[in-house]
GUFIMAR-207560 format. One record per residue (C-alpha): residue number from 0; x, y, z; residue in three letters; chain. Coordinates in Angstrom, 3 decimals, decimal comma. Layout:
+-----+----------+----------+----------+---------+--------+
| num |     east |    north |       up | residuo | cadena |
+-----+----------+----------+----------+---------+--------+
| NUM |        X |        Y |        Z |     ALA |      A |
...
+-----+----------+----------+----------+---------+--------+
end
This chain:
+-----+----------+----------+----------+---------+--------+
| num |     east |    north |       up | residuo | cadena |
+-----+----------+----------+----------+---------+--------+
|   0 | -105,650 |    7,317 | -138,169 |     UNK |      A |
|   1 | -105,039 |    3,946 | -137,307 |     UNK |      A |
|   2 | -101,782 |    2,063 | -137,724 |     UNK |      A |
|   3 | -101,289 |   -1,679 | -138,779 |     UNK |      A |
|   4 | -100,069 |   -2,211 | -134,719 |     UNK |      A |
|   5 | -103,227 |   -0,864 | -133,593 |     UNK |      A |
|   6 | -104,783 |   -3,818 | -136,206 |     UNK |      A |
|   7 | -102,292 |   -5,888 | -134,964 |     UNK |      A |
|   8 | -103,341 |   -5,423 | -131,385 |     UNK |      A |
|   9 | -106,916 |   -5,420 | -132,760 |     UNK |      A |
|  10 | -106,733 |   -8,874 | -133,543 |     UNK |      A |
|  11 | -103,964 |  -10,698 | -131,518 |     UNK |      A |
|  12 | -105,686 |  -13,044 | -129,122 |     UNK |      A |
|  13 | -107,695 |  -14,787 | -132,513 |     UNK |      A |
|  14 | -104,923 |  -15,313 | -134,380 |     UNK |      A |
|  15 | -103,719 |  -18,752 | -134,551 |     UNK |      A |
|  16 | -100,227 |  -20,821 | -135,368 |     UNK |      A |
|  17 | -100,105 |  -22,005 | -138,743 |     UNK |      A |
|  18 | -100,654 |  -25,756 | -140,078 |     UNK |      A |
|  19 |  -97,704 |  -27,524 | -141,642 |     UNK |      A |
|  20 |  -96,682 |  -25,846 | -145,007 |     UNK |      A |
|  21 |  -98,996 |  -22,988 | -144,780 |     UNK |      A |
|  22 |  -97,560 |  -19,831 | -143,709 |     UNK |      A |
|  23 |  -98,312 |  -17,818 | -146,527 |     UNK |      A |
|  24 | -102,242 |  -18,260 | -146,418 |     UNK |      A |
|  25 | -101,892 |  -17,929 | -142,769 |     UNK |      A |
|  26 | -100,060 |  -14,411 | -143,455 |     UNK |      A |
|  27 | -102,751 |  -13,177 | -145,610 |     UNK |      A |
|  28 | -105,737 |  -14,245 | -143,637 |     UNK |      A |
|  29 | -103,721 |  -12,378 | -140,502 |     UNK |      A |
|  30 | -103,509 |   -9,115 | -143,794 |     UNK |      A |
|  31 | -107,175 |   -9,552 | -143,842 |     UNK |      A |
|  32 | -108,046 |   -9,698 | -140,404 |     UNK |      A |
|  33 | -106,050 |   -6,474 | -139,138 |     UNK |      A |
|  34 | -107,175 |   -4,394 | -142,460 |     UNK |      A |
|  35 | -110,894 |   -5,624 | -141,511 |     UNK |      A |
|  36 | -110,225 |   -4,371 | -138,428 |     UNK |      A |
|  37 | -109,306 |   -0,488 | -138,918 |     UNK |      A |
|  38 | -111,369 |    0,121 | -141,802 |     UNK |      A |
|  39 | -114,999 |    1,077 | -142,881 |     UNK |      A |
|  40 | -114,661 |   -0,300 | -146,216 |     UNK |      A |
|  41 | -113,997 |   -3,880 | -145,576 |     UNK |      A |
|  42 | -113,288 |   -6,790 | -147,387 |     UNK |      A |
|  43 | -114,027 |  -10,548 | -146,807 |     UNK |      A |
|  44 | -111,949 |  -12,273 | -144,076 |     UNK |      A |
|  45 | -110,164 |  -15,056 | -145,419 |     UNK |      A |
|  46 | -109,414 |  -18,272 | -143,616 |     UNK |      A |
|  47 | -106,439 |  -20,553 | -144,031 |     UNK |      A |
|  48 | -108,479 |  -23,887 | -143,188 |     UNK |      A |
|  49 | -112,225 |  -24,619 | -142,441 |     UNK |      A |
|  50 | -111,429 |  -25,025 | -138,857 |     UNK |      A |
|  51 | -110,199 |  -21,522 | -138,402 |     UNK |      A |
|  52 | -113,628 |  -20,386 | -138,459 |     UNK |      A |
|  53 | -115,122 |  -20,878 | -141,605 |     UNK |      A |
|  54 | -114,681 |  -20,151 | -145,411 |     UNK |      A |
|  55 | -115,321 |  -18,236 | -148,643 |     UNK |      A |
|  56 | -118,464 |  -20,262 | -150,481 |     UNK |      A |
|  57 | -117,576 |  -23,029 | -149,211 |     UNK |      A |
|  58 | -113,535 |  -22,437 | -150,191 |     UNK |      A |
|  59 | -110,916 |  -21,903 | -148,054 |     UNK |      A |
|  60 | -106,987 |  -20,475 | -149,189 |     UNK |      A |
|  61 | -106,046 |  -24,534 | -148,655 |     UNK |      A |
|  62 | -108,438 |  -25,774 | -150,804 |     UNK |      A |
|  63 | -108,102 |  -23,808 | -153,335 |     UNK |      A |
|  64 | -104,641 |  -23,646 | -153,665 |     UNK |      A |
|  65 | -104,660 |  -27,420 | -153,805 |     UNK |      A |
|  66 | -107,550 |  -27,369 | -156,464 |     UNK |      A |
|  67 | -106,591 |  -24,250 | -158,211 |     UNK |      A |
|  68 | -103,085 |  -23,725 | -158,273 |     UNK |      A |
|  69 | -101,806 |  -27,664 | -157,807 |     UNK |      A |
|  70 | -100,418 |  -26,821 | -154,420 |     UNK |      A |
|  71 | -100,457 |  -30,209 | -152,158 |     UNK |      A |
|  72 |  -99,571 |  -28,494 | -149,170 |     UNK |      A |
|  73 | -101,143 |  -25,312 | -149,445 |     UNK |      A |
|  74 |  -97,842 |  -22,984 | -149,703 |     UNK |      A |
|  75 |  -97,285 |  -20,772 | -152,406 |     UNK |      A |
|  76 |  -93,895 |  -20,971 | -154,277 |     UNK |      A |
|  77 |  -94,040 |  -17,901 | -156,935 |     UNK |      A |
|  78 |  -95,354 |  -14,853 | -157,691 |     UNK |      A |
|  79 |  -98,558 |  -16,216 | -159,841 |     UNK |      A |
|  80 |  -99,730 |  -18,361 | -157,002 |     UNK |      A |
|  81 |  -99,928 |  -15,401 | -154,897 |     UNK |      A |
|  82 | -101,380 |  -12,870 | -157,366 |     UNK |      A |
|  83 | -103,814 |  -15,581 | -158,006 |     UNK |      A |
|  84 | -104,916 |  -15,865 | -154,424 |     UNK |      A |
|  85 | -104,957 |  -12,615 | -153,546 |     UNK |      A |
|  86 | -107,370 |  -11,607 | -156,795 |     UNK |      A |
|  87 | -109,351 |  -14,654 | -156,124 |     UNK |      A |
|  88 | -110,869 |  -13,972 | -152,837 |     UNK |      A |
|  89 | -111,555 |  -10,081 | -153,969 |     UNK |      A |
|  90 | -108,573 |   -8,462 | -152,354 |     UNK |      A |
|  91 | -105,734 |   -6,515 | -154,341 |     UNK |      A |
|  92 | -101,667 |   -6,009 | -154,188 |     UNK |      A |
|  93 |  -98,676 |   -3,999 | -154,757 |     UNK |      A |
|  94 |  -95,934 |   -6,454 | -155,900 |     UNK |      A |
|  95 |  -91,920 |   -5,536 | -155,733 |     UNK |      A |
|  96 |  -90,191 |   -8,368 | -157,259 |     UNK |      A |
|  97 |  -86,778 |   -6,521 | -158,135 |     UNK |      A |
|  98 |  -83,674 |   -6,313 | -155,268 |     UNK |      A |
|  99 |  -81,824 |   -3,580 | -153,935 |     UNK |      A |
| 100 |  -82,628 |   -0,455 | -151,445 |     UNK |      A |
| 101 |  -85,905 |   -0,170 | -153,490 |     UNK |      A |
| 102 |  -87,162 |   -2,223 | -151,394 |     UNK |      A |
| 103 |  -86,958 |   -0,419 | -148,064 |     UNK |      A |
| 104 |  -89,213 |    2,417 | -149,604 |     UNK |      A |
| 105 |  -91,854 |   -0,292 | -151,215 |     UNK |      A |
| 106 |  -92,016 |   -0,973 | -147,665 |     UNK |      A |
| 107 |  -92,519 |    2,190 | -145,728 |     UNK |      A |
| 108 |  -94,863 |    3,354 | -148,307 |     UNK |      A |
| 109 |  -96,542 |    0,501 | -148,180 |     UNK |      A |
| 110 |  -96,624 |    0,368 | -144,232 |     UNK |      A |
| 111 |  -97,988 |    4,223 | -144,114 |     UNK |      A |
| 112 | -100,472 |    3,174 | -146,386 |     UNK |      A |
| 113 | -102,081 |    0,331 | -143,768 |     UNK |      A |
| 114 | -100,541 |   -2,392 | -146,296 |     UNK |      A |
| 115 |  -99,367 |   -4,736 | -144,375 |     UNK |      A |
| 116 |  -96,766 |   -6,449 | -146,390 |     UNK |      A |
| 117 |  -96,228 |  -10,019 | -147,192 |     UNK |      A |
| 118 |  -92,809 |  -11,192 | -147,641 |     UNK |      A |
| 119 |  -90,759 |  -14,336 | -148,480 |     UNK |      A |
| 120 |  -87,103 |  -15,130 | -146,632 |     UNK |      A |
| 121 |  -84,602 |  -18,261 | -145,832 |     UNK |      A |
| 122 |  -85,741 |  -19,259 | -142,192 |     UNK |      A |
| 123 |  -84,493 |  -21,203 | -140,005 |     UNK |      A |
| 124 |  -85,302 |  -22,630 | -136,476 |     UNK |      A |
| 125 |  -87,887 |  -24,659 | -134,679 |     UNK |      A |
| 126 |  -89,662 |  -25,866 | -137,883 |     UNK |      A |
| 127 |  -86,299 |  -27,247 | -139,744 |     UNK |      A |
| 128 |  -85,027 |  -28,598 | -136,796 |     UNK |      A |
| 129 |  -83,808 |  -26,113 | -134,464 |     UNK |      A |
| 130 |  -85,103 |  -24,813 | -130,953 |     UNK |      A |
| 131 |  -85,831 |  -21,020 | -131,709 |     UNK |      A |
| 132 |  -88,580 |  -18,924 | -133,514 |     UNK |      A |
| 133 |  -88,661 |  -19,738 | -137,314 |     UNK |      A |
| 134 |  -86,532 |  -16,038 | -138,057 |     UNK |      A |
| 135 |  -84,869 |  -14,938 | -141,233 |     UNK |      A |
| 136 |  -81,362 |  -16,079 | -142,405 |     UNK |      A |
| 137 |  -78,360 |  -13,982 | -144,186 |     UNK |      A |
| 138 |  -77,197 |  -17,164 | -145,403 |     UNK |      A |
| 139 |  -77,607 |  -21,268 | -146,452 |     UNK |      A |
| 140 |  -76,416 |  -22,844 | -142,682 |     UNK |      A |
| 141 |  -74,342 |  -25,623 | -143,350 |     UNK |      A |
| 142 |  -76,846 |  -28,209 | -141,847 |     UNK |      A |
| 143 |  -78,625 |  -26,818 | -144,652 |     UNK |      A |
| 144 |  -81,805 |  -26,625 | -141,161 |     UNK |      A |
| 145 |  -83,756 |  -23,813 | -143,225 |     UNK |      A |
| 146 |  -86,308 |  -23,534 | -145,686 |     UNK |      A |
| 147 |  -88,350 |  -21,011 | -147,620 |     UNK |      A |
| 148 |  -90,832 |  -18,810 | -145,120 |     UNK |      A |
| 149 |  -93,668 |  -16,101 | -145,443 |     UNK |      A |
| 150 |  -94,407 |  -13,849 | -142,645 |     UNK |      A |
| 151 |  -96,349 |  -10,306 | -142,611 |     UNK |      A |
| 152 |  -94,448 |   -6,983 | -141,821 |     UNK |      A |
| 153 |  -96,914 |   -4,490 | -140,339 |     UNK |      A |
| 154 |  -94,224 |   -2,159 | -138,377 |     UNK |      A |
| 155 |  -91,088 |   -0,183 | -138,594 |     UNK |      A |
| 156 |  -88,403 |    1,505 | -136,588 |     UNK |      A |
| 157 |  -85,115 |    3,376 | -138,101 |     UNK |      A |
| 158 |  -83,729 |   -0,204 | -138,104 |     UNK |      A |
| 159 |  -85,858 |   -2,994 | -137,809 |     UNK |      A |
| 160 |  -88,830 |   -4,428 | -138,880 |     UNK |      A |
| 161 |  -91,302 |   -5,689 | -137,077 |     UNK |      A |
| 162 |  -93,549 |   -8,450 | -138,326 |     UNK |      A |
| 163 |  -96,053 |  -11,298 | -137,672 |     UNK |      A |
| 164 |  -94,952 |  -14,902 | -137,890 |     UNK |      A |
| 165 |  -97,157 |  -17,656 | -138,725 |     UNK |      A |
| 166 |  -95,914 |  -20,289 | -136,221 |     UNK |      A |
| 167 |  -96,122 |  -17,451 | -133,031 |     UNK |      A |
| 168 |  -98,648 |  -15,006 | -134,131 |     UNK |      A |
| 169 |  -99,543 |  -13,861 | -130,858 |     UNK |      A |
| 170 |  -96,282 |  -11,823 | -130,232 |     UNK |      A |
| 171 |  -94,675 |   -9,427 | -133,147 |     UNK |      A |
| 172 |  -90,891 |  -10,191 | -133,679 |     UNK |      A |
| 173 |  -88,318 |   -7,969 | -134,607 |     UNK |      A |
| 174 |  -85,677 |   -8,416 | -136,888 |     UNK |      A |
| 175 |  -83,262 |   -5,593 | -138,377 |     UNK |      A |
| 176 |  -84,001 |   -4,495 | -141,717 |     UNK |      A |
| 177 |  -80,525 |   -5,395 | -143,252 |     UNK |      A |
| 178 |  -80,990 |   -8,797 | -141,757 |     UNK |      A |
| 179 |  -84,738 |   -9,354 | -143,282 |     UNK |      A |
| 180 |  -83,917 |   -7,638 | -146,847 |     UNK |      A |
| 181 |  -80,729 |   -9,867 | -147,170 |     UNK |      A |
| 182 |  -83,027 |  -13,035 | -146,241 |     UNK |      A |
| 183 |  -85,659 |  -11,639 | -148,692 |     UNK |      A |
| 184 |  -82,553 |  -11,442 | -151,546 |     UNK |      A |
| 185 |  -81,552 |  -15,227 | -151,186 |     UNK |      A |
| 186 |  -84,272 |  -17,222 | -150,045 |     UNK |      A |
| 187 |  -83,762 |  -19,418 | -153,358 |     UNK |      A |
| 188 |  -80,313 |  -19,649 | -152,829 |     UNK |      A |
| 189 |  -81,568 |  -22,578 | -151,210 |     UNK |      A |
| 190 |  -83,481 |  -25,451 | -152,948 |     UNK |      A |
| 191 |  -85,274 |  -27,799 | -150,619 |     UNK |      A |
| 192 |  -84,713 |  -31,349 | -150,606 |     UNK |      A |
| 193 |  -87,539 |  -33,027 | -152,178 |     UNK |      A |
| 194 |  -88,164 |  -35,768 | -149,241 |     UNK |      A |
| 195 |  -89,256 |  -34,081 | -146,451 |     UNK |      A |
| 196 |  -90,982 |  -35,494 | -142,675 |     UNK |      A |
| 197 |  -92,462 |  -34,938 | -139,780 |     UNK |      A |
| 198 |  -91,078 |  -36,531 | -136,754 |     UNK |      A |
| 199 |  -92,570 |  -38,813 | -134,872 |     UNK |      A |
| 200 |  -92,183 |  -37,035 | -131,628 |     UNK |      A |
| 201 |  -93,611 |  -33,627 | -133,197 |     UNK |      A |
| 202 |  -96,633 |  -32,519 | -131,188 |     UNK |      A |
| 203 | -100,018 |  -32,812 | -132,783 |     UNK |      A |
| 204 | -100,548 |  -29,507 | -134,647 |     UNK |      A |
| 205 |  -97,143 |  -27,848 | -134,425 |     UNK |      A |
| 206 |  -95,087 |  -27,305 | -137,563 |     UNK |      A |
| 207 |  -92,391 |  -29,323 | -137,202 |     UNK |      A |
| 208 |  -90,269 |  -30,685 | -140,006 |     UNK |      A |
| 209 |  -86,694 |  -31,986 | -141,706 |     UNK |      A |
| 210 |  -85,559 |  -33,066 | -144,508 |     UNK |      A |
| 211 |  -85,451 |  -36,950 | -144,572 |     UNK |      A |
| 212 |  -82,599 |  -38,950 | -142,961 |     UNK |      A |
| 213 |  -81,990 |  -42,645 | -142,824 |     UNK |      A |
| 214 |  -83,056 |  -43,554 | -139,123 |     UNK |      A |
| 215 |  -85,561 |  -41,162 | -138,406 |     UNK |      A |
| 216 |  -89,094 |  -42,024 | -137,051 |     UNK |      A |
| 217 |  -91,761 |  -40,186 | -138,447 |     UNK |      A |
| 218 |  -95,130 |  -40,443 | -138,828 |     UNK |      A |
| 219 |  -95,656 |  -38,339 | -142,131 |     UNK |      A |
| 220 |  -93,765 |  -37,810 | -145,223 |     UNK |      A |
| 221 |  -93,752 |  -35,311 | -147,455 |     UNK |      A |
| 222 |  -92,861 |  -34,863 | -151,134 |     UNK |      A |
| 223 |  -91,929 |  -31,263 | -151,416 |     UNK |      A |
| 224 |  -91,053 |  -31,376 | -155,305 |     UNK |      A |
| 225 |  -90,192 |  -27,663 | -156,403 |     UNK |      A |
| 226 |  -87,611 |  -27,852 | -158,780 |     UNK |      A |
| 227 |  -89,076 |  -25,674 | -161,629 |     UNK |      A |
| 228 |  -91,379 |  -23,564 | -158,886 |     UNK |      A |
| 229 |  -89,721 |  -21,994 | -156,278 |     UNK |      A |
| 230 |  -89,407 |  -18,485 | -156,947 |     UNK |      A |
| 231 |  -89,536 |  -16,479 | -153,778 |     UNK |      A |
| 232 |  -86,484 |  -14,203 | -153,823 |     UNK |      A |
| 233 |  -86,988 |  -10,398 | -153,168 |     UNK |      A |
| 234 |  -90,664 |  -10,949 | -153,500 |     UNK |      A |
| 235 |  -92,748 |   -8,496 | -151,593 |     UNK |      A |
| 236 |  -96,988 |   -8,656 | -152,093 |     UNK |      A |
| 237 |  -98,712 |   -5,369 | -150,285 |     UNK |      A |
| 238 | -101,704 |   -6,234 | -149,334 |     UNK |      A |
| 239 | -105,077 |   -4,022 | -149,196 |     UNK |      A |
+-----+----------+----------+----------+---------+--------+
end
């Protein structure tokens, strides 16, 4: 039977990086793809923007997060946004929301299943400001350079996890599970500042941002107010 690294595999060379402040539609269009991919009973693809290759009647996971769930930059910030994205394009979940070791068996059943599993962490790196992969975070860095995250875990060994990240799809990273499930635990242990931007030497297209800071050029700014919505931590959405 295939495995969710034979979907993976499958599908690599389409998959592309995600658009500012969108990694958790790009992580379930990359569910849909590989599940698409290995089975006979499939499902519609999704797609994160129009210019990924097309959309749902008309509606892609931006658009209607903006129009449905009040989302201005199509990220998802709680369990009911999800649940109501998933449903809404005709696909279904598993949710753990509780902490603990739990979670390590939510995910292996999940992965033996072909669920690929979407779940939220603290990142940090190249998008808040540093120079390496967006990876998860056992704790609040004192620059306070991280930031809530989705990425897709469709693999495991006896210690690690390996999963697909929206800003470098096209190669599956590797994390140990104690690292990822502690990220998972306290991703709103951190509380974003509401003003961020994106600088002005960011490449076109590359998700690149930091909070706001008296002397920094940008060219777009961005009013990321969740006080009230962000509820991410141990959140865990399998997908099939």
């Amino acid at each position: 039977m295939p495995t969710l690294s034979d979907a993976y595999y499958n599908i690599q060379k389409i998959l592309k990086p995600q658009k500012q402040g969108t990694c958790g539609l790009y992580s379930f269009w990359f569910a849909t793809l590989m599940l698409n991919s290995i089975r006979t009973g499939r499902k519609q693809v999704v797609y994160p923007r129009g210019c990924e290759g097309g959309a749902v009647d008309g509606v892609s996971l931006r658009k209607f997060t903006k129009d449905t769930l009040g989302s201005a930059q199509g990220e998802l910030l709680n369990h009911d946004e999800i649940a109501a994205m998933i449903h809404g394009f005709g696909w279904d979940f598993e949710v753990n929301d509780g902490g603990g070791e739990q979670r390590k068996t939510f995910i292996t059943n999940s992965l033996r299943q072909t669920r690929p599993v979407m779940f939220s962490y603290l990142a940090g790196g190249a998008s808040y400001g540093g120079e390496q992969a967006v990876m998860p975070l056992r704790s609040v860095p004192a620059n306070r350079a991280c930031g809530p995250h989705w990425s897709l875990i469709v693999d495991e060994s006896n210690m690690a996890y390996g999963f697909v990240e929206p800003n470098h799809p096209n190669g599956m990273k590797w994390d140990s599970k104690q690292t990822i499930l502690r990220s998972n635990e306290i991703v709103d242990d951190f509380v974003m500042d509401r003003w961020w931007v994106k600088p002005a030497s960011s490449p076109k297209g590359q998700a690149t941002v930091q909070p706001y800071a008296q002397g920094v050029q940008f060219k777009k700014v961005y009013d990321v107010k969740v006080a009230g919505r962000q509820a991410l931590n141990n959140l865990l959405f399998a997908v099939f």
